[in-house]
N, C-alpha and C positions, 0 to 999 in steps of 0.2 A: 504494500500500500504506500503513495507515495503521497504530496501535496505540498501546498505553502501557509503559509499563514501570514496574511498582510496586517499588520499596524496600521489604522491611520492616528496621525497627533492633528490635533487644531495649529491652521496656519496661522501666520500673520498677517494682520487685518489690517490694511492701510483706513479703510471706513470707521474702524473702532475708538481711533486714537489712541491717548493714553489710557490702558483700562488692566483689569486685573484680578485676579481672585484668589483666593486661599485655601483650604482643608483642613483640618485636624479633626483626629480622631482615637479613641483610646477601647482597648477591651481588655478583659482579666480572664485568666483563667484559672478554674478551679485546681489550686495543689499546684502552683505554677508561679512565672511572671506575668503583669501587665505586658498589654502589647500598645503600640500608638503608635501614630504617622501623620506626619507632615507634608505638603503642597504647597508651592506658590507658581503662580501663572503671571506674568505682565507681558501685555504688548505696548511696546515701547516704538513710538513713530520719530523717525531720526530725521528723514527730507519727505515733509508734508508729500504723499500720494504718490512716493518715488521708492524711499525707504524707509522698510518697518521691521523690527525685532521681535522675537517672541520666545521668551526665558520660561522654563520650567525647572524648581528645584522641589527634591522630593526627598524625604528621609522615612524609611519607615524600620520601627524593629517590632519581632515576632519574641514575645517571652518564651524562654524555654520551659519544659514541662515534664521533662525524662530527670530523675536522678540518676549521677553514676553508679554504679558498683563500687562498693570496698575490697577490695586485692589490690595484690602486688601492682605497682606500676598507675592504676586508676588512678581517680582525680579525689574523687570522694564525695565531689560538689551537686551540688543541687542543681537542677534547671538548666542544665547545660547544653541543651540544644536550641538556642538562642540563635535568631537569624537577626542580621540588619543589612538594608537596603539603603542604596544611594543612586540616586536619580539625576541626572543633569542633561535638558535638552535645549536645544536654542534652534531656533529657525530665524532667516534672514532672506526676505524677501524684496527683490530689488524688480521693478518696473521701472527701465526707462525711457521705453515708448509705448505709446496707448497700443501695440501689436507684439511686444517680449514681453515675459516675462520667469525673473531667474528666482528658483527657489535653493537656497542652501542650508542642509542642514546637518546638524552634527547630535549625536547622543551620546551617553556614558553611563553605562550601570556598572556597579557595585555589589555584589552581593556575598556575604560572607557566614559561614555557619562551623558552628565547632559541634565534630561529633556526627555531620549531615545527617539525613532523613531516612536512612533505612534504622530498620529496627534488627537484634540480634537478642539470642536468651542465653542468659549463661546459670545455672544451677537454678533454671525455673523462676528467673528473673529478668523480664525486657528491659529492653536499653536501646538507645539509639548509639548508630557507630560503627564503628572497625573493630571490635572484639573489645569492645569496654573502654580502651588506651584514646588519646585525646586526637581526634584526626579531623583535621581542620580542611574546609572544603570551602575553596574562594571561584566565583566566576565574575567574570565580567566580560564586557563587549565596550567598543567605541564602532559607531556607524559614522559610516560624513558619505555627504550625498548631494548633488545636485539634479535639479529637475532643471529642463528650460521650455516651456511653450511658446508657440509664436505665432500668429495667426497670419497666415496669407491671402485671406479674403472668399475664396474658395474653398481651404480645408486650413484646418489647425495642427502644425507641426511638434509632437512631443516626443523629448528626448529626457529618458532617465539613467544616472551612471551615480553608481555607488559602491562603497567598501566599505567591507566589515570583516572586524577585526575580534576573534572570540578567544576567552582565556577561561581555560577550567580544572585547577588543579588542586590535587589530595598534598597535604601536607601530613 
């Protein structure tokens, strides 16, 4: 089975001007950490109906909810499967005739987890991890990307070229 999965983000709005938004949000979990997360969005217009900006930063962390195991080597700690996220995307939106227009954009995630997301049992006790021992699982990505449309009266020329760049590794 094969497929894609598109993303879309909200562009930059030359029509919007300055404008903006926020998030937060918080949840608990039972025998665990609180979890909470943060957003901010601004479009930011640099040359009135030419150039426009559009910032997203995003922080979130997930409480852990696994205690470790006590043996040799283990941590012994609580709640140690604690994820935090980090978010940063910008778009840069340049029109300089009423017929092009360039979209550039750039992303960066962060994501970082001690212990990752599988589960293991050692004497009849779950755990999340690598056999109890502290193993640290980081990914991240940077995308940067340009769109350009351009309209020639007749039919509308679009061109997309993008790189992305993925990191996933077990420490």
């Amino acid at each position: 089975m094969g497929g894609a999965v598109r993303v879309l983000t909200a562009d930059p709005s030359h029509e919007d001007g300055f404008s903006g938004k926020a998030q937060v949000s918080w949840a608990d979990t039972k025998d665990g950490e609180p979890s909470y997360r943060g957003n901010i969005a601004l479009n930011l217009p640099v040359v009135e109906d030419t150039l426009t900006a559009r910032i997203v930063l995003g922080y979130r962390e997930d409480g852990g909810f696994v205690d470790s195991p006590d043996f040799p080597d283990a941590t012994g700690d609580e709640d140690i499967n604690e994820t935090e996220y980090e978010d940063i995307r910008a778009k840069v939106l340049y029109t300089p005739t009423e017929d092009l227009e360039l979209l550039f954009t750039y992303w960066e995630n962060d994501v970082e987890n001690l212990f990752g997301n599988t589960t293991s049992t050692l004497n009849g006790r779950e755990f999340f991890g690598s056999g109890g021992l502290p193993s640290e699982y980081l990914t991240d990505f940077e995308l940067s990307a340009i769109s350009l449309t351009y309209n020639l009266g007749f039919a509308t020329l679009e061109n997309n070229l993008s790189y992305l760049e993925y990191r996933n590794l077990q420490t």
